[in-house]
N, C-alpha and C positions, 0 to 999 in steps of 0.2 A: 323743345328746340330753344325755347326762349332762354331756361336758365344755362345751356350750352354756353350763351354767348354773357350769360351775365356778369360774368368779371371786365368784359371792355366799358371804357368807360366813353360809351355813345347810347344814345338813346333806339331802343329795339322797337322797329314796328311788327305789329301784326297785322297780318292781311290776311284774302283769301288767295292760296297758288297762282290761280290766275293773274292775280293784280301784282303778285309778287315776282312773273316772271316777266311782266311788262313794265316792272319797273326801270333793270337792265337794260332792254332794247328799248324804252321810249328815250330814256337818258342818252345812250348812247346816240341814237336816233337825231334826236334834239341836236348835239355836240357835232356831230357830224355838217348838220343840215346850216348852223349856226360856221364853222369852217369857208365851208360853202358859200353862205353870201360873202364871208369879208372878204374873199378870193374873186368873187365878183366887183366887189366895192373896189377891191386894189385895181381889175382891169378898168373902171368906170375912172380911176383916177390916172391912169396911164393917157388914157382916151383924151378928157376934158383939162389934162395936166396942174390935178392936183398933189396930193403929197398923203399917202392912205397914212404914214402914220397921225400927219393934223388929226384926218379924220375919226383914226379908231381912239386919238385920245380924246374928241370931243365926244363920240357915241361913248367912250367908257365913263365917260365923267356921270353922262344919267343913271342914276341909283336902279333904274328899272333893268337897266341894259351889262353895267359893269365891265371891268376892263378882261375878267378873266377869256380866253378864246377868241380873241378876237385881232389875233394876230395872223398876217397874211402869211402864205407859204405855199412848197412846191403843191401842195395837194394832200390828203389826210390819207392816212392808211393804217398798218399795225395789225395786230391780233384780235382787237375786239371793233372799233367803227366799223370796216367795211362787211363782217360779217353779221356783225348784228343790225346795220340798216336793210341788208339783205335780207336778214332775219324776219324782222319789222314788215317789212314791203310783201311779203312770204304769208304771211300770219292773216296780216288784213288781207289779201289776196283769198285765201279760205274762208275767210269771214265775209266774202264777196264782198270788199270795202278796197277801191283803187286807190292806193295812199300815193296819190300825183306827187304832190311835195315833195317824200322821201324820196321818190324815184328822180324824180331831176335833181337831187342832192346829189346823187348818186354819178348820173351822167354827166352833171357838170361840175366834177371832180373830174374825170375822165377827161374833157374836154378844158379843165384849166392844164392838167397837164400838156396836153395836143398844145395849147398856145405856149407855152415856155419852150419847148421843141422849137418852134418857130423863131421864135424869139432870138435860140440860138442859135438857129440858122442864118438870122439877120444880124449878128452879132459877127456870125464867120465870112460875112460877105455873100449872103443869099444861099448858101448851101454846105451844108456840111460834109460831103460825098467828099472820101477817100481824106476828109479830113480829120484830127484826131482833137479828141473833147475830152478833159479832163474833169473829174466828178469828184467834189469833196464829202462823206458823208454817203453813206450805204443805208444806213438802216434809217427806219422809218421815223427816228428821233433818237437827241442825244440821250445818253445814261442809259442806252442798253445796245444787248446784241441782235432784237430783233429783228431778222428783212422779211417780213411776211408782210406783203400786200406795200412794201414800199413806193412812196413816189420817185424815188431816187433812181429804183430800177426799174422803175416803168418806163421814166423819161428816156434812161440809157436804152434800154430799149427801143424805143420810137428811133430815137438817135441812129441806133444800128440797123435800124431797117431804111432810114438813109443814107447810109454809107460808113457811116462815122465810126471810126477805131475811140475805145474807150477805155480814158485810164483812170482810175479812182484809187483815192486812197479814205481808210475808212482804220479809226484805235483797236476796233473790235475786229476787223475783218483782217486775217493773215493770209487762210486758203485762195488757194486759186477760184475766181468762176467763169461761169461761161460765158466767155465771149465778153467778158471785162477785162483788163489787164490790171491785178489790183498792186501797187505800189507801196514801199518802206513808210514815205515821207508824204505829206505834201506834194514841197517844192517839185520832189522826181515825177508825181503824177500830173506837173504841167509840162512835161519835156515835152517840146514841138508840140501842143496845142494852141488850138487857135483859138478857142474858149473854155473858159472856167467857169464850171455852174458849183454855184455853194448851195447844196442841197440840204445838211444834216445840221445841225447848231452846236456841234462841238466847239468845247473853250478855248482850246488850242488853238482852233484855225486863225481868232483875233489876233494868237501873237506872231502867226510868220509874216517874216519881210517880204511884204509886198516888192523890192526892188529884185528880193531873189526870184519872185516867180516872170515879172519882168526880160531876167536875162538868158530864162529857158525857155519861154512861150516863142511860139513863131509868131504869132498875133497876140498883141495886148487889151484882149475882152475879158469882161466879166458882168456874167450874169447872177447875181445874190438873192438866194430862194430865200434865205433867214434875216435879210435885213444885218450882216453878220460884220463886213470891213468896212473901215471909213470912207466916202466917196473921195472925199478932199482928196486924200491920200494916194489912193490909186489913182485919182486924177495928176497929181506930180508927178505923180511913177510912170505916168503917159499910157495910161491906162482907159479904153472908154468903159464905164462904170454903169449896168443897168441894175437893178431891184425891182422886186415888185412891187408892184402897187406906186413906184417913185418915176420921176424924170428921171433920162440918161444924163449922166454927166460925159460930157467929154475931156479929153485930156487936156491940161493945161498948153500945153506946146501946139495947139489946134485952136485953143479957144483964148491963148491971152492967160494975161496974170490970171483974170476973175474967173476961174475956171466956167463957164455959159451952161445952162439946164435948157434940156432940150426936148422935147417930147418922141420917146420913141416913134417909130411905125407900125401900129400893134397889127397885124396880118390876123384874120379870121382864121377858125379852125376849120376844119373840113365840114362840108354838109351833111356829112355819118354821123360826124357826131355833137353836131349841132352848131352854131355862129355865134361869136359875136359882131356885134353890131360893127363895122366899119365907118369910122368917123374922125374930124383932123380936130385939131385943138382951137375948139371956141374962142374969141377976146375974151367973153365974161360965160359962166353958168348958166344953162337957161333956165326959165323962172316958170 
């Protein structure tokens, strides 16, 4: 096996099968689990109104911790995380070993999405029912065509079990799906929506004119799963401006030249599938 691979020019371990197949799913495992808190750390900075990226660029600066994965967003998915944490959790499970850890890695990916749902619910004015949410980004990350296990259609989904008609537009996606409406452009997939969730990090998205999606939207929201358009920006464009892990901004025509940061109202998820903590924004950190 080994001289198989010996023309790549990386270094070949040997191991025993065993350790070889737990190298996969500990990794994968790990990366997941690693997602997971910074997606926590983003709600923890929504709450006490910090700024996650300060934050993830001060935890990247320690050599121990590093800046790769530790960017906030709708939630992880794809072909390989959620089946090999699943894996993982499966494995120790016959080994009679409860891998606690993994498993709320797991849950509370589920329930970061459940608060983004929310989120856009408070963004449409408390409810999304009979109203229509425009979704940028289908697959479960940019430079590919994968939607297996996407947060993008989990969200829309929640979304449509609360009323919400759903229009997305997505480079890879042309076919119809169910119970999405998926659009040419962009711009046409905010027609008469009342929020815009930027779910997928496609490059494109940076360069539409935000004045065009402006003068199709029936409401002027936006919620940015990728950290993806300028806040300033949309905030001219009289836009209110949410991100994760960041303060809202509101639009400038609301708040004055100096466009104001505001600490969202971050609503708990359901008690199925778990809480966060309900709390308003501190004067200082607690110590």
């Amino acid at each position: 096996m080994s001289e198989l691979y010996r023309s790549l020019d990386t270094e070949i371990l040997v191991m025993r099968p065993e350790s070889a197949e737990l190298v996969k799913y500990a990794s994968n495992g790990f990366l997941a689990t690693r997602l997971s808190y910074v997606n926590y750390i983003a709600t923890l900075c929504e709450l006490v109104g910090a700024d996650v990226g300060d934050v993830i660029r001060g935890m990247g600066s320690d050599c121990r911790i590093g800046p790769l994965f530790l960017e906030p967003g709708p939630g992880w998915g794809g072909s390989c995380f959620p089946k090999d944490a699943a894996a993982l959790v499966s494995i120790a499970s016959h080994a009679r070993l409860d891998f606690t850890l993994l498993r709320e890695a797991i849950t509370s990916n589920q329930v970061h999405e459940t608060r983004l749902v929310d989120r856009i619910e408070e963004l449409a004015g408390g409810s999304v029912q009979g109203r229509t949410v425009a979704v940028w980004g289908l697959t479960f990350k940019a430079r590919t065509d994968d939607q297996r296990e996407s947060p993008s259609l989990a969200i829309a989904a929640q979304l449509r079990a609360r009323g919400a008609t759903i229009q997305a537009y997505d480079p890879t996606v042309h076919d119809p799906l169910a119970d999405i409406r998926v659009c040419p452009t962009p711009v046409a997939a905010c027609e008469h929506a009342s929020v815009l969730f930027v779910a997928t990090e496609w490059d494109e998205l940076r360069q539409v004119d935000l004045s065009d999606i402006r003068r199709v939207m029936d409401r002027p929201a936006i919620l940015d799963g990728r950290h993806m358009l300028d806040a300033a920006q949309a905030a001219r464009n009289g836009f209110t401006y949410a991100a994760v892990g960041r303060p809202t901004v509101v639009p400038v025509d609301a708040a004055g030249a100096n466009s104001e940061l505001r600490a969202p109202s971050c609503r708990p998820a359901s008690a199925e599938q778990g809480t966060v903590p309900e709390a308003g924004r501190p004067e200082r950190m607690p110590t």
